[in-house]
C-alpha positions as CSV (number, residue, x, y, z in Angstrom):
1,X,57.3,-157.5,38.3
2,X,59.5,-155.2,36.9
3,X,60.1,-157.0,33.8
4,X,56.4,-157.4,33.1
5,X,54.7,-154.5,34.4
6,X,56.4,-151.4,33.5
7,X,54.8,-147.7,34.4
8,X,53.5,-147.4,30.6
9,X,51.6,-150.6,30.9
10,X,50.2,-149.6,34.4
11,X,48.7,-146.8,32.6
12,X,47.3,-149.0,29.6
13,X,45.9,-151.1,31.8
14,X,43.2,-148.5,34.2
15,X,42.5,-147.0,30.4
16,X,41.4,-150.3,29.0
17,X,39.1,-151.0,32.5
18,X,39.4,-154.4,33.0
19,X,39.6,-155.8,36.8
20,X,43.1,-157.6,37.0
21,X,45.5,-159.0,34.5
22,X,44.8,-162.4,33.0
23,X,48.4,-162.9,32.2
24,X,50.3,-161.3,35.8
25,X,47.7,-163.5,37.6
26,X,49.0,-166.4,36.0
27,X,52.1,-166.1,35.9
28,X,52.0,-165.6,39.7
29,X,50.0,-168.7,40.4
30,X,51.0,-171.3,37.4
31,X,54.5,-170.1,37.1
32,X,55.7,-168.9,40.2
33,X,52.9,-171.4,42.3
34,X,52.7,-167.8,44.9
35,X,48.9,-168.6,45.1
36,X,49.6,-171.2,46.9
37,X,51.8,-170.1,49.8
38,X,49.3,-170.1,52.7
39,X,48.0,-173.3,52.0
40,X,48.9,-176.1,53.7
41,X,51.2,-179.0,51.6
42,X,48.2,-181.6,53.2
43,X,45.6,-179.9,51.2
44,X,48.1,-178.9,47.9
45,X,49.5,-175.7,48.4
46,X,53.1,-174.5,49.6
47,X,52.7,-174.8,53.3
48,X,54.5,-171.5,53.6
49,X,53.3,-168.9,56.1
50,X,52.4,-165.3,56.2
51,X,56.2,-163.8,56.5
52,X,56.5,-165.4,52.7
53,X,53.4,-164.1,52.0
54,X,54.6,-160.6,52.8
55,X,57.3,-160.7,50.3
56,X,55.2,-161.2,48.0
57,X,52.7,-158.6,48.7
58,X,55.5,-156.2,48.9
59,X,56.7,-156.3,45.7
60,X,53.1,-156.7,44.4
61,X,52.1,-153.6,46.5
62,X,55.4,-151.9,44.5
63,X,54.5,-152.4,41.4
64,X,51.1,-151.8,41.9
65,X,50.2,-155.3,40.5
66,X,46.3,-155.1,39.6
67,X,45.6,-158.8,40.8
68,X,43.2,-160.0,43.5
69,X,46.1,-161.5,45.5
70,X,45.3,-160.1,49.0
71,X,41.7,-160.9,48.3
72,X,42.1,-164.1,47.1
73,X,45.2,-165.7,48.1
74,X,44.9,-164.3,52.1
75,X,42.0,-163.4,52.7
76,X,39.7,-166.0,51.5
77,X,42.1,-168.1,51.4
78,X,43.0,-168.1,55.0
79,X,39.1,-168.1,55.8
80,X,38.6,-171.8,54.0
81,X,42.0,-173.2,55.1
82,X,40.7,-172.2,58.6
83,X,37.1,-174.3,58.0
84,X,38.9,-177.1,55.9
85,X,41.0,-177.7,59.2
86,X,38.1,-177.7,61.2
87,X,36.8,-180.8,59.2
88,X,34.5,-179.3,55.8
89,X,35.2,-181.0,52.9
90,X,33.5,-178.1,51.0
91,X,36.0,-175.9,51.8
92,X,39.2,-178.4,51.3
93,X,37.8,-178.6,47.7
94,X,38.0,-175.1,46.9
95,X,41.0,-174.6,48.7
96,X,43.0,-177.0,46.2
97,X,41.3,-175.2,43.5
98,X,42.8,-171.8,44.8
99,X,46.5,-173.0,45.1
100,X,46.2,-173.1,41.0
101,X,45.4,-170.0,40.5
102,X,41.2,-170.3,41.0
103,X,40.1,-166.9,42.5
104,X,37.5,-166.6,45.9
105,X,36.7,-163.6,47.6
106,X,34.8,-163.3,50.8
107,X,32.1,-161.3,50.5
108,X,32.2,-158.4,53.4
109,X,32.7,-154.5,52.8
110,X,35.9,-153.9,51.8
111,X,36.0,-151.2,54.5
112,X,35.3,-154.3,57.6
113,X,37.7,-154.4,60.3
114,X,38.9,-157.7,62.4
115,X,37.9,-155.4,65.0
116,X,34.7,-153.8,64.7
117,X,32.4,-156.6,65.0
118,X,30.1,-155.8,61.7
119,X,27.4,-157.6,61.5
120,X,26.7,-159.6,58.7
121,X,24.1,-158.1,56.2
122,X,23.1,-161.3,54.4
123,X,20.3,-164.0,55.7
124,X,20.5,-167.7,55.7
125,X,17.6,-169.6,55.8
126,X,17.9,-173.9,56.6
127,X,17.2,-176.0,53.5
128,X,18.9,-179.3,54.7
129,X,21.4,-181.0,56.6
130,X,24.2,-178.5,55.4
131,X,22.4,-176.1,52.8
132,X,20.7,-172.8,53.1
133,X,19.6,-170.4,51.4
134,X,21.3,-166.9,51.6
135,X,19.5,-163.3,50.6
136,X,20.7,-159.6,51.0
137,X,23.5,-157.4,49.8
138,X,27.5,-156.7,50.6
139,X,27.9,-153.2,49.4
140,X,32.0,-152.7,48.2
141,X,33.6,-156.3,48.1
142,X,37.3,-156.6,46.4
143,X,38.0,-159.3,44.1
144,X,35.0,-160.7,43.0
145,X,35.9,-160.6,39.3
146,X,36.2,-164.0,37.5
147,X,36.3,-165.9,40.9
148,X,35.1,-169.5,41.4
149,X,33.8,-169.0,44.9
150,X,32.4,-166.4,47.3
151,X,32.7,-167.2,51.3
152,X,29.5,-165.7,52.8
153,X,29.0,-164.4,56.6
154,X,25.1,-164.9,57.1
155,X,22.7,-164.6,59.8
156,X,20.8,-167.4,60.4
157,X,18.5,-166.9,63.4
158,X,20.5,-165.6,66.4
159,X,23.8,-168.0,65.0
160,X,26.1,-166.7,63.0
161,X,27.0,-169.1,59.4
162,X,29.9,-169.3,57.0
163,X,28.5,-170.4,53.4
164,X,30.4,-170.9,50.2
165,X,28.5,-170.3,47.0
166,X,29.1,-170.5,43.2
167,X,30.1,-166.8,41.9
168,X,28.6,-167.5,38.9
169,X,25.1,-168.7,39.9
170,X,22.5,-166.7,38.2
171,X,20.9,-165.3,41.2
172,X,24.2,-163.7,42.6
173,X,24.5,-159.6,41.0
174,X,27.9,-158.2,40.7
175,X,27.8,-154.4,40.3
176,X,30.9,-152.5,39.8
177,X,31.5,-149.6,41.6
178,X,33.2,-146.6,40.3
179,X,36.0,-146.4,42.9
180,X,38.9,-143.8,43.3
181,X,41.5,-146.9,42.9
182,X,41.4,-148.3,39.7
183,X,43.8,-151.1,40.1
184,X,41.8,-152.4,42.7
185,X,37.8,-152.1,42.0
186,X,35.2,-153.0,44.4
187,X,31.4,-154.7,42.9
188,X,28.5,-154.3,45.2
189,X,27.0,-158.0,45.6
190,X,23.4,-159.0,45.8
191,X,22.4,-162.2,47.0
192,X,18.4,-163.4,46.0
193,X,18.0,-167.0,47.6
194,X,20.8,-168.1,46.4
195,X,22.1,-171.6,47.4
196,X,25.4,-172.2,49.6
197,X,27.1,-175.4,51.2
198,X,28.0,-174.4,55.1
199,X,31.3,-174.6,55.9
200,X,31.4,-172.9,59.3
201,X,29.3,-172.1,62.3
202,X,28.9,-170.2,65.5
203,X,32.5,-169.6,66.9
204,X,34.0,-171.5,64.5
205,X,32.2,-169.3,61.8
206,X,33.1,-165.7,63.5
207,X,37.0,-167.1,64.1
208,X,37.5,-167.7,60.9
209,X,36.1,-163.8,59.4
210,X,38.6,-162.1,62.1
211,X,41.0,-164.6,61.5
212,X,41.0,-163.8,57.5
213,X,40.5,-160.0,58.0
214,X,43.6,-160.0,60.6
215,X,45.2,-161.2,58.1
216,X,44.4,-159.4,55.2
217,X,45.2,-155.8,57.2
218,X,48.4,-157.6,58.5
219,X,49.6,-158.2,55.1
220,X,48.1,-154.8,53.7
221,X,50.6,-152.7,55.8
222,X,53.6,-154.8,53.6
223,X,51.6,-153.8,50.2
224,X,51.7,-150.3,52.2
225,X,55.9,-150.5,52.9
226,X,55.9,-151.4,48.8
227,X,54.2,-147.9,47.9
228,X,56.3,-146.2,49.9
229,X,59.7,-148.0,49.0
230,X,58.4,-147.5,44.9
231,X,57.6,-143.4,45.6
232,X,60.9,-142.6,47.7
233,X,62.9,-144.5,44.7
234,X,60.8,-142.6,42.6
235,X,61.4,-139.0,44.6
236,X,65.3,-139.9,44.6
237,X,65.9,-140.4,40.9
238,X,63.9,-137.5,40.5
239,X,65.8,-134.9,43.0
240,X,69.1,-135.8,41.0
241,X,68.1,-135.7,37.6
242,X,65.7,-132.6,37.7
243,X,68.1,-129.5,37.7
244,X,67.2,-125.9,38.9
245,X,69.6,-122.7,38.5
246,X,72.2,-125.2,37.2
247,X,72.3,-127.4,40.0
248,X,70.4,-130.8,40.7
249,X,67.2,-129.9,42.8
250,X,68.3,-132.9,45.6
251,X,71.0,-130.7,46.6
252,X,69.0,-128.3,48.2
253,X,68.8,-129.1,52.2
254,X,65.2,-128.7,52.3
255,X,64.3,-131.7,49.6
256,X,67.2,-133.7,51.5
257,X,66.0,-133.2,54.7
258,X,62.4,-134.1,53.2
259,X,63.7,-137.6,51.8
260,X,65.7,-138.5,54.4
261,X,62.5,-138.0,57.4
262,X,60.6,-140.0,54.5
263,X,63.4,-143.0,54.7
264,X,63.0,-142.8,58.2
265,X,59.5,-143.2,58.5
266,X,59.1,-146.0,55.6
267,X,61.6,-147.9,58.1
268,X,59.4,-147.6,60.7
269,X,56.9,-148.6,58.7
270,X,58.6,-151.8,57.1
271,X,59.3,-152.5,61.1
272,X,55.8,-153.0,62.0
273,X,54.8,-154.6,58.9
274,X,57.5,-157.3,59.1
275,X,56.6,-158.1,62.9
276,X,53.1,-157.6,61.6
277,X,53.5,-160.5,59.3
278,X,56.2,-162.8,61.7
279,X,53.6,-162.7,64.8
280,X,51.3,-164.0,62.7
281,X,53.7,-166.6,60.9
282,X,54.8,-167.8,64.3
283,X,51.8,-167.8,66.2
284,X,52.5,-165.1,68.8
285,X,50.4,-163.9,70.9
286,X,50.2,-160.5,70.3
287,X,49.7,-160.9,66.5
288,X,46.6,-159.3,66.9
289,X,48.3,-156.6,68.5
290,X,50.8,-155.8,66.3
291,X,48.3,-156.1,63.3
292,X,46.3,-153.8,64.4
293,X,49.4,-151.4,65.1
294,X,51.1,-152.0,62.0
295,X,47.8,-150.9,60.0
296,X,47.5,-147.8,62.5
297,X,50.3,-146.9,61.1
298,X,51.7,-147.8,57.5
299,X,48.7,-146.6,56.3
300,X,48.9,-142.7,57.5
301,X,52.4,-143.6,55.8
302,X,52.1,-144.6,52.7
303,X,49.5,-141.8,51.8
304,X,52.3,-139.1,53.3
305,X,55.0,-140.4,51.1
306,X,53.0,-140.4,47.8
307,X,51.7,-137.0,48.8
308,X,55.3,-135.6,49.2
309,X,56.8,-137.6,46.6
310,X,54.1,-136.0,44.2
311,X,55.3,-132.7,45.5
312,X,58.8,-133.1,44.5
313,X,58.1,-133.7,41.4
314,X,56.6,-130.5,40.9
315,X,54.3,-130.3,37.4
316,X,55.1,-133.5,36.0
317,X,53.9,-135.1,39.1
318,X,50.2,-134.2,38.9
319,X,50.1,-135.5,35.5
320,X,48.3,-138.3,34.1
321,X,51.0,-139.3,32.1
322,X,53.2,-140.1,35.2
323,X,52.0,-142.9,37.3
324,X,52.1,-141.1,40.7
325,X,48.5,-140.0,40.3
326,X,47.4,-144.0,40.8
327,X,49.8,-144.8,43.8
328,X,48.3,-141.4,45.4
329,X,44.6,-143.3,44.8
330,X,46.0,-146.7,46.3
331,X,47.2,-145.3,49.3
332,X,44.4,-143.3,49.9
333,X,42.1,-146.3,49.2
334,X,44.2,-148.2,51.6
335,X,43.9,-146.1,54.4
336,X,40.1,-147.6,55.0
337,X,40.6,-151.1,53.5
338,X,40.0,-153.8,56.5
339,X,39.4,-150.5,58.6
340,X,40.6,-147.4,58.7
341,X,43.4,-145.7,61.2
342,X,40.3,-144.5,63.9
343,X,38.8,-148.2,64.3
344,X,42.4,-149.6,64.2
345,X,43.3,-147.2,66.7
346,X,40.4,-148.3,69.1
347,X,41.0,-152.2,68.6
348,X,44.8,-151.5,69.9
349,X,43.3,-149.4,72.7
350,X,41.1,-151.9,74.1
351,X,43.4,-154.9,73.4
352,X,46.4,-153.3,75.4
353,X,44.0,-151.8,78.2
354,X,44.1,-148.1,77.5
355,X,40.7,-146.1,77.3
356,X,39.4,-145.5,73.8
357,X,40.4,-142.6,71.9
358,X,37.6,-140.1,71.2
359,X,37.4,-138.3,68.1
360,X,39.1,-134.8,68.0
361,X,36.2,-132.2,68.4
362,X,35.4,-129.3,65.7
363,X,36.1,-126.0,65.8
364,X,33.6,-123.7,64.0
């Protein structure tokens, strides 16, 4: 990452609005064969698990890599790894596809939760055996650019249904939003009877959404622990080059004391992401848990240490020319991707027993 995406080209890149980069994406999936990690060797990926996973995602979350791994590679990847276990052939098919380097998203709000039991917004209505067709609109889904296949939560009747669909069928919109991170855009999707193979019902349907969001926010806090690790570098370097009165400006106890509560805190941070990531990886059985924990937190962090890196650098650090400006947007975007710190919050509450927090109330 450092060798091919340097700060100038990040900046090239949002310029020229395109959605990812043709060339990063492949030479993370054909080159490197990263696409692949959370795919079982039985159905031709790496049969890694999700602490490899997070490795990656750090270092892609570092360099602010505009690709739609999470989106792809985790989450809708884990969704049709689930159903292909659980005996569709649809679903095996595309899976294969994804480990070289085909793109899928599944189509809920970008903002959805593992936790807050959303409802689907998209009908499904039986036209054989294992067809329907689907009708409605996902408002804000990531990673729907260029991809082969979208995995769609439907309604049908009172039973809840999984369905895969061709992305580029004529009846399914794509509308780009204009989003405040541009590394990372959103379309608004809109569905008018379009056709879709069932993969997944019922239970199996609804385990494997939470089971793909979990994930997803699980391996969002180590793109989260990658923000903060690139601003504190970036904060450092800066306090001992930038001089004041003659003196570097690191050498002043307030900006050291600043960094080193920031070091502390990204630790913490990388703590709970890691376990985020190694619950899930070894099946414990408080992954949920700790997922839920790990995004209550790393998110509040990352946004804190852009924030106060930006702040170090004085001028230069509210700049276009200086990439700060889009790790400040990712962070903030990430705060509400797969739910933000208040429904997080509340799905830890409940899972560990403890009464629901209520919202702090305002003072006029």
């Amino acid at each position: 990452m450092d060798a091919r995406y340097t700060p100038a080209f990040r900046l090239e890149f949002v310029a020229g609005g395109a959605d990812f980069d043709d060339a990063l994406w492949s030479a993370l999936s054909h080159d490197l064969g990263l696409t692949g990690l959370l795919i079982p060797e039985v159905l031709g990926g790496a049969g890694a698990s999700t602490r490899e996973s997070a490795a990656v995602v750090i270092e892609l979350g570092r360099a602010l890599a505009p690709v739609p791994y999470l989106s792809s590679a985790v989450v809708a990847t884990t969704a049709l790894v689930r159903c292909a276990r659980n005996g569709s052939s649809a679903a095996a098919d595309v899976v294969a596809r994804l480990a070289d380097g085909a793109i899928a998203a599944l189509a809920v709000p970008a903002t959805q939760s593992f936790g807050d039991g959303a409802e689907p917004t998209v009908r499904a209505t039986n036209t054989g055996l294992d067809t329907v067709v689907l009708s409605g609109t996902v408002k804000q889904v990531i990673g729907t650019a260029d991809a082969l296949a979208l995995v769609v939560p439907a309604r049908r009747g009172d039973e809840l249904v999984l369905a895969l669909v061709n992305a580029d069928t004529p009846k399914v919109r794509a509308t780009r939003r204009s989003n405040v991170d541009m590394t990372r855009p959103t379309r608004d999707l809109g569905l008018d009877e379009v056709s879709g193979t069932v993969i997944a019902t019922g239970v199996e349907a609804g385990d494997a959404v939470t089971t793909a969001l979990e994930t997803g926010a699980a391996l969002l806090a180590s793109e989260q622990v990658g923000v903060c690790e690139w601003a504190l570098a970036q904060a450092t370097e800066y306090l001992t080059v930038r001089h004041q009165f003659g003196r570097p400006i690191g050498s002043y106890q307030t900006l050291r004391h600043r960094a080193a509560h920031l070091w502390i805190d990204i630790n913490h941070a990388r703590a709970a992401a890691i376990y985020a990531a190694s619950t899930l990886a070894d099946a414990v059985a408080d992954h949920t848990i700790a997922a839920a924990l790990a995004q209550t937190y790393c998110g509040a962090t990352a946004l804190r240490v852009v924030e106060e890196t930006i702040q170090m650098h004085g001028g230069i650090g509210f700049t276009w020319d200086h990439p700060l400006h889009l790790y400040l947007k990712r962070a903030f975007a990430d705060t509400v991707v797969f739910g933000d710190a208040d429904v997080h919050k509340s799905t830890l509450a409940r899972l560990i027993g403890l009464a629901e927090p209520t919202p702090n109330p305002v003072h006029v």
